[in-house]
N, C-alpha and C positions, 0 to 999 in steps of 0.2 A: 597448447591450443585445444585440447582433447577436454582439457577440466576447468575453461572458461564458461563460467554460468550466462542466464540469459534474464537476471534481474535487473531491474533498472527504477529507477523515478525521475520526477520532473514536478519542477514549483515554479509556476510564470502567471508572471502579474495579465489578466486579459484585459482586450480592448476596455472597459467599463467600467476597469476599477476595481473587478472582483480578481480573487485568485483562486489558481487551479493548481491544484494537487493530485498529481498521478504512482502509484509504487504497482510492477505487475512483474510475471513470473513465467517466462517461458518452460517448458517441458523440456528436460532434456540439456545439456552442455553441448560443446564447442562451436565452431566455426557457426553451424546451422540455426545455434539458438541464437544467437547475435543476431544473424542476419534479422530474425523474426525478432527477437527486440527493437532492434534497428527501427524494421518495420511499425509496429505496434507504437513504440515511441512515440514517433515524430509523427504518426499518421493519428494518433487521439488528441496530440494539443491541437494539431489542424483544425479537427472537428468540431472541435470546441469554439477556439477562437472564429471562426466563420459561423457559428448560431448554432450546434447541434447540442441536444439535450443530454445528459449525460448518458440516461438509458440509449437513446436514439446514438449517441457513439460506439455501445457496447453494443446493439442489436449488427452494427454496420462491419464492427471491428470482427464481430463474430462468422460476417461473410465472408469477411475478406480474408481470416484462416481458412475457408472452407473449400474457399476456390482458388488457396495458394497454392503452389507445386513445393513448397519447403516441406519436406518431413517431419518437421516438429509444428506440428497442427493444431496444441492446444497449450494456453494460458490461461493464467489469472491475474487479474486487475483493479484495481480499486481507482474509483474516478470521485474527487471531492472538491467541490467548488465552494469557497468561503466568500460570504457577503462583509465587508467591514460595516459598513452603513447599519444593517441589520444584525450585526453580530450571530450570523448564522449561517451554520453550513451543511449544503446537500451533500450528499453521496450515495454515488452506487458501486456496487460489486459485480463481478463472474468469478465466482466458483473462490472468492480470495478472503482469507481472516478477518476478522472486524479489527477494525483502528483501539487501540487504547487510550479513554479517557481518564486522566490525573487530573485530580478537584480536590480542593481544601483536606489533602491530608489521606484522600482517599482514591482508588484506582478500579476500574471494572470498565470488560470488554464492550463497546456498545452492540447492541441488538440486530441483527445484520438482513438488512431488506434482502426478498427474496435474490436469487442471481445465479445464470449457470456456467459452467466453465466457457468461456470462448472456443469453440474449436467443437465443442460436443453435439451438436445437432445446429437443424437448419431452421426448428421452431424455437427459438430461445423466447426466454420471460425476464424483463428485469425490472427491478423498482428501487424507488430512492425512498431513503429516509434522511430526517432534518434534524439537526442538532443544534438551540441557541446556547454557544460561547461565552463563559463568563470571564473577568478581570482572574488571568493567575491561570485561568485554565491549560491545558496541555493534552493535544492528543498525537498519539504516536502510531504510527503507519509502518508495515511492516513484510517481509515476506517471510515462507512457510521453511526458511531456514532455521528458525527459531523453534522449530519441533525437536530438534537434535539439543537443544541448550538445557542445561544443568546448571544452578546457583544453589550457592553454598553447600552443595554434597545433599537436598532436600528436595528438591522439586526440579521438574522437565517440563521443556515447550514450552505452552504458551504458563502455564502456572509459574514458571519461573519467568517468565519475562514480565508479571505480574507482580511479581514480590520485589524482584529488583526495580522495577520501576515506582513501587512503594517505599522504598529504602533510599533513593536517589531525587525525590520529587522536589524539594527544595533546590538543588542545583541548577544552573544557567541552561537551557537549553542546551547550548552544544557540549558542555561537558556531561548533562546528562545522559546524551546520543552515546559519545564517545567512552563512561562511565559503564552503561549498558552492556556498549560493544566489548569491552574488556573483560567484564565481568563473567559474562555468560559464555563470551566464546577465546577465553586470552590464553587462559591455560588449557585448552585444548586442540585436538586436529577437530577441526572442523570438516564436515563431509559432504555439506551443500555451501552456497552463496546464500549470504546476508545481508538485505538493505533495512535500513531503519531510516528514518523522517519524522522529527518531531518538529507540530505546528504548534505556536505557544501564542494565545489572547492575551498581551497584557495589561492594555487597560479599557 
């Protein structure tokens, strides 16, 4: 129970048609970071689904660590809501890695709107940035267990979750998820928890 992480995500279709994509990252293992998983979870698709803006969730979420009594008082988050109609998706961050976009052959982090950790002050700032979706596209959502990963005996973190996701881009979605995961963390102890979510546009 002691070396239960407090990663998680969540992909649900909203009221409108749009969809929501969450991956975030509590501080900290066991019993206590669950709990604030728990929390954070099921209280950001709330938010959402009842009219709240992505930032306006992350300003809210950021309270509600501030005046929790849990000990583990700080995450990271990523909030992305994809328009199908418009083939385009917001997103905002706290304090959490940018998504990886995989396009015709090619792969690079997108540019990450401002955002601060959840949990670190009672003035927070957050802003979205917008990405329109092409046919084939692929972006992969991620937590910061991915800083410990090592592919092929050449590269760490995020540079190797880079290269393997350039080597594997042609694959199905879920075998590329599961491709990834083996890759980078199969032969070895891993030291943190690992979520991966990849969203795929395809047509």
């Amino acid at each position: 129970g002691r070396r239960v992480g407090g990663d998680w995500f969540s992909a649900i279709e909203l009221p409108d048609g749009d969809a929501l994509f969450v991956v975030g990252d509590v501080a900290g293992h066991g019993i206590g970071a669950v709990a604030a998983m728990a929390l954070l979870r099921f209280t950001a698709k709330g938010m959402i689904i009842t009219g709240s803006s992505l930032t306006g969730a992350l300003t809210r979420l950021n309270a509600l660590l501030l005046h929790s009594r849990d000990p583990h008082g700080s995450a990271t988050m990523v909030l992305a809501r994809y328009s199908p109609e418009r083939r385009r998706l917001k997103w905002a961050q706290a304090g959490h890695p940018p998504p990886l976009l995989v396009r015709a052959g090619a792969a690079r982090y997108l540019e990450r709107p401002f955002g601060m950790l959840l949990g670190a002050t009672d003035t927070p700032h957050y802003e979205e940035a917008e990405v329109r979706l092409e046919p084939g596209d692929r972006l992969l959502f991620y937590t910061d267990g991915v800083d410990t990963a090592t592919f092929e005996g050449k590269a760490e973190g995020v540079e190797s979750l880079l290269a393997c996701a350039k080597k594997h881009r042609d694959l199905p979605a879920t075998e590329f998820v599961a491709r990834l995961a083996r890759d980078l963390f199969g032969a070895a102890s891993q030291p943190d928890d690992l979520t991966l979510l990849a969203l795929e546009r395809r047509e």
